[in-house]
C-alpha positions in Angstrom: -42.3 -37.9 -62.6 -38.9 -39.5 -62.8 -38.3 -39.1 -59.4 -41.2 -41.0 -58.8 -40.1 -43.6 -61.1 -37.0 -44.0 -59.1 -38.5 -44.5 -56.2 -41.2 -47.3 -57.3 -38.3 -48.9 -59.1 -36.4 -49.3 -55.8 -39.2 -50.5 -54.1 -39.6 -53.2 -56.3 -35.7 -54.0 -56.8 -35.8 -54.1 -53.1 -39.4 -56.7 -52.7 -37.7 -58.8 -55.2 -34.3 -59.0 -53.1 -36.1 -59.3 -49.7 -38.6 -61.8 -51.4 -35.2 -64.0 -52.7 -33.6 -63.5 -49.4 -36.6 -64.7 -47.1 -36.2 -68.2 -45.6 -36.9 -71.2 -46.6 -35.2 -72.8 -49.6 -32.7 -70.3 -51.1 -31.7 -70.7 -54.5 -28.2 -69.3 -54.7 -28.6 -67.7 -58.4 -32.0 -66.1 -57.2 -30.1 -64.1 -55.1 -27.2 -63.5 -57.0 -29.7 -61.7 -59.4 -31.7 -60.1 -57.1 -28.5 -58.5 -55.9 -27.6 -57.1 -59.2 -30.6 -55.9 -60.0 -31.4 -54.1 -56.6 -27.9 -52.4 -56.9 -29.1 -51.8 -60.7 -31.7 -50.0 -59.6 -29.7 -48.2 -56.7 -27.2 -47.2 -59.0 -29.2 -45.6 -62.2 -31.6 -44.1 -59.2 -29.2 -42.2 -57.2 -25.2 -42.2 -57.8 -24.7 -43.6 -61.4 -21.4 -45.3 -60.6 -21.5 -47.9 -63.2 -22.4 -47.6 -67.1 -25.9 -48.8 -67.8 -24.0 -50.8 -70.5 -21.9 -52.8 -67.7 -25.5 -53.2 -65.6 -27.1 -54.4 -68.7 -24.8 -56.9 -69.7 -24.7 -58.3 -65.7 -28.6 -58.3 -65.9 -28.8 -59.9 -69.3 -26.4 -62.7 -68.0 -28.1 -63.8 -65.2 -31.3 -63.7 -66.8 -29.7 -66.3 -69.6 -28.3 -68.0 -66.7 -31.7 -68.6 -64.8 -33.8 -69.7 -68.1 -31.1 -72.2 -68.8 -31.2 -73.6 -64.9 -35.3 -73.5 -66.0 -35.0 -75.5 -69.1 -33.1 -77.8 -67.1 -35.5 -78.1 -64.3 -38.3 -78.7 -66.2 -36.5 -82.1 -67.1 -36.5 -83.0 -63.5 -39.6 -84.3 -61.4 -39.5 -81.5 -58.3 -42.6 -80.9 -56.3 -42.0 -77.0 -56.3 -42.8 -77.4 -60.2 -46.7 -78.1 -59.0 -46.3 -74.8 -57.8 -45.9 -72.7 -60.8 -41.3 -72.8 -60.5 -40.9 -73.1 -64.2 -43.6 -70.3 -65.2 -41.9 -68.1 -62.3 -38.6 -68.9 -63.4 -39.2 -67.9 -67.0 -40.7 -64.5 -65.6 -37.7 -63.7 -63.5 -35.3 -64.8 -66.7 -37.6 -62.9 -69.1 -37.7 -59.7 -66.5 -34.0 -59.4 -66.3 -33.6 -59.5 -70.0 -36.0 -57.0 -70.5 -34.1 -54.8 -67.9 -31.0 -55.3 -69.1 -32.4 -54.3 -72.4 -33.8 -50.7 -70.9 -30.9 -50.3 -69.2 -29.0 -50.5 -72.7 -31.3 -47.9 -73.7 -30.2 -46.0 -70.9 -26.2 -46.8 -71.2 -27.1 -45.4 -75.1 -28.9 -42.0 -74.4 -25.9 -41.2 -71.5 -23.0 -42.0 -74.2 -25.0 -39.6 -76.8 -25.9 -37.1 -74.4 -29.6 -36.9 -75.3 -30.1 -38.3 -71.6 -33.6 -39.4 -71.3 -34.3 -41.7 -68.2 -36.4 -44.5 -69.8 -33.6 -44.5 -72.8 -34.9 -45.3 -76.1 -37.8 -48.4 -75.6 -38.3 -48.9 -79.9 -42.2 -49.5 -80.7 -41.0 -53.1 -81.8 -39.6 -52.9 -77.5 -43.3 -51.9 -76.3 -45.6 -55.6 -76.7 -42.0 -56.9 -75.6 -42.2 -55.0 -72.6 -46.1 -55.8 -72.0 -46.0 -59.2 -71.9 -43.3 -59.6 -69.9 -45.2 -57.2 -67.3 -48.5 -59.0 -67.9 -46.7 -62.5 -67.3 -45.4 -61.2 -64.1 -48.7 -60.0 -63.0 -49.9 -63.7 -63.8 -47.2 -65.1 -61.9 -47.9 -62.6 -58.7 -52.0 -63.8 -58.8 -51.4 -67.0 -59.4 -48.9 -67.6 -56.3 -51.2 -65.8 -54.1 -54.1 -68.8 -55.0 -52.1 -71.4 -54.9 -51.0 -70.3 -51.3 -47.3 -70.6 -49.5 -45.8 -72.9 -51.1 -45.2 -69.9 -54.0 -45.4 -67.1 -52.6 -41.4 -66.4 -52.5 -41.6 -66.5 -56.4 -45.0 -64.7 -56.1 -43.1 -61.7 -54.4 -40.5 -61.9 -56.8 -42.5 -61.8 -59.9 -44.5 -58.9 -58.0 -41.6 -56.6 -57.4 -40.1 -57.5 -60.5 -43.5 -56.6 -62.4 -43.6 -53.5 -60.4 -39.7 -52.1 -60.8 -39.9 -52.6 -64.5 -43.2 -51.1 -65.1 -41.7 -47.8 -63.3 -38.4 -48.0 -65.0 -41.1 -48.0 -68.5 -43.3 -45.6 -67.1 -41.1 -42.1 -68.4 -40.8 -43.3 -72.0 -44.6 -44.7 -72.3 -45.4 -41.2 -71.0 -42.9 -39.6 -73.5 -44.1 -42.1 -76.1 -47.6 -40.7 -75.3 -47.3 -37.4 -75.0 -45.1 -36.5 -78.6 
């Protein structure tokens, strides 16, 4: 199961990154955090270089980093904004957070040696963890009806969705099962 896990995870980490890369207009922090978080995912997948601590606190800084670039955006008039930008930015921000934050979870059960890939998710963790997934599957649908004009943050919010639904997936299933 974890192994499967792994590998959904990366194929969302990498959708995201390919989705932030594609051209067009290329926000520079977009891909700054869709770098972290593929290597993230690339790292507590396969060859556990870094502490999930150290990946945590990257992801939590550039998700703080893009909801402040939101809240300043939504001050601006922008005709991407039409398009669902600020609701697609707070996903992404949200998203990262909440990685960071399983990630910690992670960092945690490797320093106490009751390793357990989804780390501790806390039942107060679980509606976090919900909503953020739901508001990225809002996202997703909603850039695919609106058409082109969103559907770079449409692919974003969908492999983000997708990555941290399989990185929740072995501790909803542990959750379950006890």
């Amino acid at each position: 199961m974890v192994e499967i896990a792994h590998g959904v995870m990366l194929l969302g980490a990498l959708a995201g990154t390919v989705a932030a890369l594609a051209p067009g207009r290329v926000r520079t922090l977009d891909v700054v955090a869709a770098l972290v978080m593929a290597a993230a995912m690339l790292d507590t997948a396969v060859t556990h270089l870094v502490p999930g601590l150290a990946w945590s606190a990257l992801l939590v800084a550039t998700g703080l980093a893009i909801g402040i670039r939101a809240r300043r955006g939504i001050r601006r008039t922008d005709p991407a904004a039409r398009c669902g930008r600020p609701l697609a930015d707070l996903h992404h921000a949200l998203a990262l957070i909440a990685t960071g934050w399983l990630l910690a979870g992670v960092g945690a059960a490797e320093a106490s040696s009751a390793v357990h890939h989804g780390g501790t998710v806390l039942p107060f963790q679980w509606p976090a963890l919900i909503a953020v997934i739901a508001l990225g599957a809002c996202v997703a649908a909603r850039a695919v009806r609106t058409g082109r004009a969103a559907l770079r943050h449409g692919a974003m919010a969908a492999g983000m969705t997708v990555m941290l639904a399989a990185m929740a997936a072995p501790a909803a299933i542990a959750a379950l099962g006890s």
